[in-house]
C-alpha positions, 0 to 999 in steps of 0.5 A: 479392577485391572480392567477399570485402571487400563480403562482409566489411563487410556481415557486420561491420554486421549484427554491430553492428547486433545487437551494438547491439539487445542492448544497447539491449534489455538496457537498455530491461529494465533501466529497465523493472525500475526502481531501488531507493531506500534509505531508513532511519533512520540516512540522511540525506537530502542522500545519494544514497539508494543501499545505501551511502548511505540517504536519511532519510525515506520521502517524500524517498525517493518524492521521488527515485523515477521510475515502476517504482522500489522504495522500500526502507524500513529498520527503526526508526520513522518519524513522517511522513505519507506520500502514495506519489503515483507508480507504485512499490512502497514495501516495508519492512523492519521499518519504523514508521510513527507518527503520535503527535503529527502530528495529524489527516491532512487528506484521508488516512491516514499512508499515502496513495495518490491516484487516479490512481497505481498502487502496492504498499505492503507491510509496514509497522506503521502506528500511532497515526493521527489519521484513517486508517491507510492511505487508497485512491483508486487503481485497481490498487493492492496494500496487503498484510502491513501492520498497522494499529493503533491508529486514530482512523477506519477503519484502512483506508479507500478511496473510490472505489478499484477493481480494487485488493487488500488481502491478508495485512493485520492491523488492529485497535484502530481506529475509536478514535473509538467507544472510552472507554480500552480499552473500545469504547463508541460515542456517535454514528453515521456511524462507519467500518469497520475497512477502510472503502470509500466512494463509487463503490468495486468490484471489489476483491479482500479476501483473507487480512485478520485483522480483529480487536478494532475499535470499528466493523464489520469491514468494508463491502464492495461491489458486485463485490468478492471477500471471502475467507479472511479472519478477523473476531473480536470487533469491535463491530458487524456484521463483513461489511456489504455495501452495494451491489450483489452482492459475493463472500463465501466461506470467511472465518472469523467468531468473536464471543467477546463 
């Protein structure tokens, strides 16, 4: 009898002890996964940036985010600068990044990812920016589905980023700088690309871009970066420039009608 009790506690503790392990795992997977934060343009950000409740602007939205959430951005036009300064994915919906009457980005683009910070920014229509659309300095990061257009600089500019992708993006009417009305008509020089890398920037991976109708170069690859399947029309200068180093460049379509 006192055989079957014994018998009978260790099977009961052995039952609660995986009962427990499944749990903690099952929210271990949970916290791995992360939340998602609302944002839209009908939101308020005094709200708890649930579904049912979105907060107003995309960087409240960050503000709130812990590593490994997603931002959820909802559509309609946002007029902010947004620095995407912790490890998260900011995914929209039909969301509007304008820059008209912000002025100059100090340092940055209207969309901004710092060294150090592994992102996604996926999405977005990023217009009318004072210096870059979306700026890079991170390592890792992935910038894809976004349009760019309408940029006094480069319309995507990275420095010193590595190992990052930028995939199924279109840009256009940037370098704005180089441009009198409609008509691209450069009067100085040391001006960017449309997708402009800078300093100790490699190993980053161009694939599936449409670059188009920019008043500067296509773009500026280099050393060990892979440039593919992208298309380059009718920007105003050279459309691959290559740098430094020896970089991949295959299958990408050119077409100069100007």
């Amino acid at each position: 009898m006192e055989a079957r009790r014994i018998m009978s506690t260790i099977k009961t503790k052995i039952y609660a002890f995986i009962l427990c392990a499944f749990l903690l795992g099952s929210y271990t997977q949970v916290s791995a996964a992360g939340k998602i934060i609302y944002v839209d343009v009908a939101g308020n950000d005094q709200n708890s940036c649930t579904l049912a409740s979105p907060c107003r602007t995309i960087s409240h939205g960050i503000a709130v985010a812990v590593a490994g959430d997603a931002v959820n951005v909802g559509a309609g036009v946002y007029k902010e600068n947004v620095a995407v300064n912790k490890n998260i994915s900011l995914i929209s919906n039909g969301a509007v990044i304008d820059g008209a009457g912000l002025g100059v980005q100090s340092g940055g683009g209207l969309i901004n990812i710092p060294a150090g910070v592994v992102a996604t920014v996926q999405g977005f229509e990023v217009r009318n920016g004072g210096t870059y659309g979306i700026s890079v300095f991170s390592t890792g990061s992935t910038i894809s589905g976004n349009v760019i257009h309408d940029i006094y600089e480069a319309g995507i500019w990275m420095r010193d980023g590595k190992g990052n992708t930028f995939e199924g993006n279109e840009i256009y009417r940037t370098v704005l700088k180089n441009a009198s009305g409609s008509t691209c008509s450069p009067t100085n020089t040391g001006w960017p690309s449309a997708i402009n890398s800078w300093g100790a920037a490699s190993n980053n991976v161009w694939r599936g871009n449409n670059v188009h109708d920019n008043c500067g170069e296509g773009m500026v690859v280099y050393a060990g970066d892979l440039v593919e399947n992208n298309t380059f029309k009718d920007n105003w200068s050279v459309e691959i420039y290559i740098v430094d180093g020896f970089a991949t460049v295959r299958n990408n379509t050119i077409i100069d009608t100007k």
